[in-house]
C-alpha positions in Angstrom: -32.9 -22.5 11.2 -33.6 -19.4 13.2 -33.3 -15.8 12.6 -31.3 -13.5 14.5 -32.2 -9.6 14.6 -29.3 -7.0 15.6 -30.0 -3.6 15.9 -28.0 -0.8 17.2 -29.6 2.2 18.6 -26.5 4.6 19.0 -26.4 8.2 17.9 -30.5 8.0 16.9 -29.6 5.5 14.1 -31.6 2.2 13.7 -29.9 -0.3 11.5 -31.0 -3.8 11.4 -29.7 -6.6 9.9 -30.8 -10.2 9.3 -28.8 -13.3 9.3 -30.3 -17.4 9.0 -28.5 -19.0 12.0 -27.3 -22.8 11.5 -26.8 -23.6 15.1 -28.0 -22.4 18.5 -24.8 -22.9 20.4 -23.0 -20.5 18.3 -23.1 -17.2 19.5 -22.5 -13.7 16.9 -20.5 -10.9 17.3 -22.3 -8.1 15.1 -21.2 -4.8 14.0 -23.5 -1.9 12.8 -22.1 1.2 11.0 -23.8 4.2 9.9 -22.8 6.5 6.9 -23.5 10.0 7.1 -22.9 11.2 3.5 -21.3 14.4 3.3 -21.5 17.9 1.5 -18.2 17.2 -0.8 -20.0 14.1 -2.7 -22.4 16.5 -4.6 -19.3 18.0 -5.7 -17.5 15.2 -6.6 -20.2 13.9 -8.6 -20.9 17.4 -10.8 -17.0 17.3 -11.5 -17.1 14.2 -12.6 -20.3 14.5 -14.8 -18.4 18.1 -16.0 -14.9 16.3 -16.9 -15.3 13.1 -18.0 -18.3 12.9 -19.9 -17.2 15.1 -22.7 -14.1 14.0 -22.4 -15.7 10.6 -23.2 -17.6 12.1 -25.6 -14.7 13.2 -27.1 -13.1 10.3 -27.7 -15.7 8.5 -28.9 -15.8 10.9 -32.0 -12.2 10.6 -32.9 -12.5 7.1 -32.8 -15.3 7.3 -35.1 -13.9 9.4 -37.4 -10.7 7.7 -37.6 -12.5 4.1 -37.7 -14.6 5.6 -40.8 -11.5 6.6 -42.2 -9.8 3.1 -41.8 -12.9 1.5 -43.1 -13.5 3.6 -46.3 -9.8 3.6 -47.3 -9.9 -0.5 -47.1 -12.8 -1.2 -48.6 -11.6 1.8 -51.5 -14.5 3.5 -51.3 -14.8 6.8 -53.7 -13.2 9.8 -52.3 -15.6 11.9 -54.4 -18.7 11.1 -52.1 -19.6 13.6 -49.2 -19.5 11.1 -46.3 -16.3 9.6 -47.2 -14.4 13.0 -47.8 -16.0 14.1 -44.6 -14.3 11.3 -42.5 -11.1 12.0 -44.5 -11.4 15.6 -43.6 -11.9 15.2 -40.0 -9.6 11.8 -39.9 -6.3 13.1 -41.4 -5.5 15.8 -39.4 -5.6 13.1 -36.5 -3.7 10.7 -37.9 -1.2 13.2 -39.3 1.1 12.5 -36.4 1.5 9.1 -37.1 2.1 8.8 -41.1 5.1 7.1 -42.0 5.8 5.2 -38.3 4.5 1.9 -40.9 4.4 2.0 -44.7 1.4 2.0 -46.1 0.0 -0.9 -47.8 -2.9 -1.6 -50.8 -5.4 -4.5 -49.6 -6.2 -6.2 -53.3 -10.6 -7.6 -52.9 -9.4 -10.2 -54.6 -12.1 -8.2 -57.9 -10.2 -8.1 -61.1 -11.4 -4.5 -62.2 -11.5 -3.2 -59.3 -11.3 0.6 -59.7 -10.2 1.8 -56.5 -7.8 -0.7 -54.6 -7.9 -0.2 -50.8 -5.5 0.8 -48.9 -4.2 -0.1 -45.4 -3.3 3.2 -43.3 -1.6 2.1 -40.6 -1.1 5.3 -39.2 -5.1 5.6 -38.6 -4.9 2.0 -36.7 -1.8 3.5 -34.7 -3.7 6.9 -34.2 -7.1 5.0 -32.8 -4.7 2.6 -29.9 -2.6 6.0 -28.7 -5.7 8.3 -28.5 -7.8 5.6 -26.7 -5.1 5.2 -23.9 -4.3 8.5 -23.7 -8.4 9.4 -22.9 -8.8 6.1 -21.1 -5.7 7.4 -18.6 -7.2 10.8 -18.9 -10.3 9.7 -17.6 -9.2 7.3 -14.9 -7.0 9.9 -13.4 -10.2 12.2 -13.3 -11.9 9.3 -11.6 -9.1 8.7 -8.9 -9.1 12.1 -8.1 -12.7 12.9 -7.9 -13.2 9.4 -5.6 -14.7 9.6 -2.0 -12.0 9.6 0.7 -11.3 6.0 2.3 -11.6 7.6 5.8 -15.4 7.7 5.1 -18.1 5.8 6.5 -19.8 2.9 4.7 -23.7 3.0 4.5 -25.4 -0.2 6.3 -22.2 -2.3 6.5 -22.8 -5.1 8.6 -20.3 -8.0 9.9 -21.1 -10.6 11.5 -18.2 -13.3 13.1 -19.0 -16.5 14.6 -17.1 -17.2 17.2 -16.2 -20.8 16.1 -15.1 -19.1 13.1 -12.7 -16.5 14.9 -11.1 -19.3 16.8 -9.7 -20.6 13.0 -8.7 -17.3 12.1 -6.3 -16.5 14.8 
C-alpha cells in the first residue's frame, strides 16, 4: 500500500491531502478547495451568542420553576416554607394560561395521615411542553438565520474519485 500526495498550488494556497492507495493501476482524480472565511462570520457568531444564549437561558428558568412547582405540589410539600412558596410565586403566573385546559387531580402516597395530599397540576405539565417548543422554535429560527451562506467555500475539503469507481457511478 502506497501513499499518494496531492497538492495544489493555485492562488498561493498549499493544501495537501493524503490518501492509502490499494492498487497501482488505478489512477485518482483529486480536488483541492480553499476557504477564505469572511468578515460576516464574526458577526454571525456575536448574534448568535447575543440571542440565543439568554434566550436559552431563559428557558431553562421557566422550566425550572415550573418543574419545582409540579414537583412540590405532587409530593404535597408545605406551602408555608420559603423555597416552595417561591416556586409557586414564580410558577403560577406561568402556568396561569393553562388552568382549567385538564382538571386537576390529588395524587394519594398511599400514607394514611398524610397531612397534605398532592396534587397533580396539569396545567404546569401543559405549561413546561408549550414553552419548551415555543423557545426551542425560537431558537432554531435564530440559528437558521444567523447560519453561513451555502455559496461559501469549505475549508480543506478534499475528494478524491477513482476512476474505476466513476465508471459504476455513471
Amino acid at each position: 500500500m502506497t501513499i499518494r500526495r496531492y497538492t495544489d498550488e493555485t492562488d498561493g494556497g498549499v493544501a495537501t491531502a493524503e490518501r492509502p492507495r490499494v492498487s497501482e493501476n488505478v489512477s485518482d482524480e483529486a480536488t483541492v478547495r480553499r476557504q477564505e472565511s469572511g468578515g460576516g462570520s464574526l458577526m454571525r457568531g456575536l448574534v448568535r451568542a447575543m440571542l440565543v444564549l439568554p434566550l436559552a437561558y431563559a428557558l431553562v428558568v421557566v422550566q425550572m420553576f415550573l418543574g419545582l412547582r409540579l414537583a412540590f405540589q405532587i409530593a404535597g410539600a408545605n406551602p408555608n416554607n420559603d423555597v416552595v412558596d417561591a416556586a409557586y410565586e414564580v410558577g403560577d403566573p406561568l402556568a396561569e394560561p393553562f388552568q382549567g385546559i385538564i382538571a386537576n387531580r390529588t395524587v394519594d402516597s398511599g400514607v394514611l395521615e398524610q397531612v397534605n395530599p398532592g396534587l397533580f397540576e396539569p396545567a404546569n405539565a401543559i405549561a413546561m411542553a408549550v414553552y419548551l417548543t415555543i423557545g426551542a422554535l425560537v431558537i432554531g429560527l435564530i440559528l437558521a438565520l444567523t447560519r453561513s451562506s451555502s455559496g461559501g467555500r469549505t475549508a480543506g475539503v478534499v475528494t478524491t474519485r477513482s476512476s474505476e469507481r466513476a465508471a459504476y457511478e455513471h
